[in-house]
C-alpha positions as CSV (number, residue, x, y, z in Angstrom):
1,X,7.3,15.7,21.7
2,X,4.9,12.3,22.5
3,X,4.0,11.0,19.2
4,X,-0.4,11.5,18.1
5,X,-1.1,8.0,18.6
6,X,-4.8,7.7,20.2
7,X,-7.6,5.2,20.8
8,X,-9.5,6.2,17.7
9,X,-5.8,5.3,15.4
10,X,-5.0,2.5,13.6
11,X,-1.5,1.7,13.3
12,X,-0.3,-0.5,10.0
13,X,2.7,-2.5,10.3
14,X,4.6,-4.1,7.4
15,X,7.4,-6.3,9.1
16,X,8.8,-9.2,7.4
17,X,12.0,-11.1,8.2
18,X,15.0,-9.3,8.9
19,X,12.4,-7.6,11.5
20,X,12.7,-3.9,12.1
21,X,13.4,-2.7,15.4
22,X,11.7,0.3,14.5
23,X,8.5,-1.6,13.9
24,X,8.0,-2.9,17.3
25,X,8.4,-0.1,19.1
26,X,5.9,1.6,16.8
27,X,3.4,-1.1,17.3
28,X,4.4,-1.2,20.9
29,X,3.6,2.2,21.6
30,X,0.1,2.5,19.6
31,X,-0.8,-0.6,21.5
32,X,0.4,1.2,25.0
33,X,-1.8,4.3,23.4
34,X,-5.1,2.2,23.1
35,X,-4.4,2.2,19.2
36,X,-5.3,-0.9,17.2
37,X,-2.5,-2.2,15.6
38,X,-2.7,-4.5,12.4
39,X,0.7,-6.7,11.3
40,X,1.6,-7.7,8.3
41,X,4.1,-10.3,8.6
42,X,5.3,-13.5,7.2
43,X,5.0,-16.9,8.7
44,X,7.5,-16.5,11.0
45,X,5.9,-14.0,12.9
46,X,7.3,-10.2,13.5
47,X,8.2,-9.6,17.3
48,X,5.6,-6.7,16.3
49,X,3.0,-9.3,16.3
50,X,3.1,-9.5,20.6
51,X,0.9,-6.0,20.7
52,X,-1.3,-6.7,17.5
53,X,-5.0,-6.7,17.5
54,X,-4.8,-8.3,14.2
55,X,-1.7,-10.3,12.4
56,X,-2.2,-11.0,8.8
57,X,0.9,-13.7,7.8
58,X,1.4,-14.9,4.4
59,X,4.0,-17.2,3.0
60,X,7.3,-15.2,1.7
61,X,9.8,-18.2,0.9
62,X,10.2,-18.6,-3.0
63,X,12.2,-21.2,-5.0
64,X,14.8,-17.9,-5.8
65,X,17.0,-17.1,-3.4
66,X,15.0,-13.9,-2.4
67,X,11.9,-13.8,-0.5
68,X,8.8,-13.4,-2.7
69,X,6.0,-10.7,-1.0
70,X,3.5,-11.7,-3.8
71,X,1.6,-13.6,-1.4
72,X,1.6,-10.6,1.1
73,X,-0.1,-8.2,-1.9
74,X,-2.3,-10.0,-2.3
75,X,-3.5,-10.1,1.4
76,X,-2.8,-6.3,1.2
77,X,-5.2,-6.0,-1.8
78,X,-7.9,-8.1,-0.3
79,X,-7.8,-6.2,2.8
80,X,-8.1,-2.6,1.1
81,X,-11.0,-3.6,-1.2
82,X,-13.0,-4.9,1.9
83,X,-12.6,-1.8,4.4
84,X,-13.1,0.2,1.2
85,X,-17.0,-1.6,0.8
86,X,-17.4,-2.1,4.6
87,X,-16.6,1.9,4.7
88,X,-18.9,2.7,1.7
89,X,-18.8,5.4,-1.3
90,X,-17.5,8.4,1.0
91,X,-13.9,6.0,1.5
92,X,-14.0,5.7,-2.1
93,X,-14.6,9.1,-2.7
94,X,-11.9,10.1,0.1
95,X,-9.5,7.5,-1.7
96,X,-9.7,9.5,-5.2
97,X,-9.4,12.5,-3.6
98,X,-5.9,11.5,-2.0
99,X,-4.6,9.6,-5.1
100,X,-5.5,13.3,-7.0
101,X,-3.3,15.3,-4.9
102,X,-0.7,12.7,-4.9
103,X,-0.9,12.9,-8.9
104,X,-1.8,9.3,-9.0
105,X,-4.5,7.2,-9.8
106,X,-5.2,3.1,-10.0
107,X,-9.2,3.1,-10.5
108,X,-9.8,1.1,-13.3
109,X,-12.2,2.2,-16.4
110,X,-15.1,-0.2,-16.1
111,X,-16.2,0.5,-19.6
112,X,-12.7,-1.0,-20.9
113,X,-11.9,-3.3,-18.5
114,X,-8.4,-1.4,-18.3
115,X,-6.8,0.1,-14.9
116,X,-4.6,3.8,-15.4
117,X,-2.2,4.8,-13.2
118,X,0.0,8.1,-13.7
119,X,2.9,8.2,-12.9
120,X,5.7,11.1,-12.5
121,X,9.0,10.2,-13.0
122,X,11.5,12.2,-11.4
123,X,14.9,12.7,-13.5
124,X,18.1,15.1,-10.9
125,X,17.9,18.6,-12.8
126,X,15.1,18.3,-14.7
127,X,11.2,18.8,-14.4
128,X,9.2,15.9,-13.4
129,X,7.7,13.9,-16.5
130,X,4.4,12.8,-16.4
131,X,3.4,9.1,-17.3
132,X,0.3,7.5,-18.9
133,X,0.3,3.7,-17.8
134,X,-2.4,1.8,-19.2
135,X,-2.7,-2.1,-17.8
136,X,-4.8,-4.4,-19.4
137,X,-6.1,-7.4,-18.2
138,X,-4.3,-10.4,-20.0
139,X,-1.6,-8.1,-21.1
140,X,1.5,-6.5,-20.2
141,X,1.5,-2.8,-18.9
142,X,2.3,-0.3,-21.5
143,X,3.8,3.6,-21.2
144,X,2.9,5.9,-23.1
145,X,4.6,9.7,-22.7
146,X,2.3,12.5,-22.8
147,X,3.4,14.9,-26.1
148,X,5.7,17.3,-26.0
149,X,3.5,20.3,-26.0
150,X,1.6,19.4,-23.2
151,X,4.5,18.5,-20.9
């Protein structure tokens, strides 16, 4: 079975060092497709990058001993809110729609200045609980469990 890559598609990559084999062919094969392909890599360059329409690197090195993908978030981030204005209110609308039936949401409540997400957190044997997280700007994220009753 060919994969349902075509010329319309858009493939995303994510490929940072320790380079994924899995990647390139991925980003080799929407490119053989007449897919666009868009790589999100760090300095270095992912051998994905050869078939990429567009390669997005950002700095991943860090004074720890582990590689830091701040710097790529917030490429990510920048990325997403500009196709979401280029694309209009229907992507935004799309967006919540998807984030509902995925039982999640990040849009932030303009009248509070405050961004909600919600969460379910999956514990083996038992029902899935349900989350409130509340993030304020200047402030640490807090969790709040819904009551008892309405779980």
């Amino acid at each position: 079975m060919k994969p349902a890559i075509h010329r319309a598609d858009v493939v995303v990559v994510f490929d940072y060092r320790r380079y994924e084999p899995d990647a390139l062919a991925l980003a080799q094969l929407a490119a053989e497709r007449g897919g666009k392909v868009v790589v999100f890599t760090d300095t270095w360059l992912s051998p994905a990058s050869a078939h990429a329409d567009v390669v997005l690197p950002s700095r991943v090195s860090s004074t720890s001993p582990y590689d830091s993908l701040v710097p790529s978030l917030a490429v990510i981030e920048t990325v997403v809110a500009h196709v979401l204005a280029a694309l209009g209110p229907s992507a935004h609308d799309h967006l919540r729609r998807t984030e509902a039936t995925a039982g999640t949401s990040a849009w932030s409540d303009r009248r509070t200045g405050c961004s909600r997400s919600r969460a379910v957190v999956r514990r083996p044997g038992r029902r899935p609980t349900p989350l409130n997280v509340k993030r304020h700007h200047r402030s640490r994220a807090t969790t709040t469990r819904r009551p008892a009753a309405l779980r």
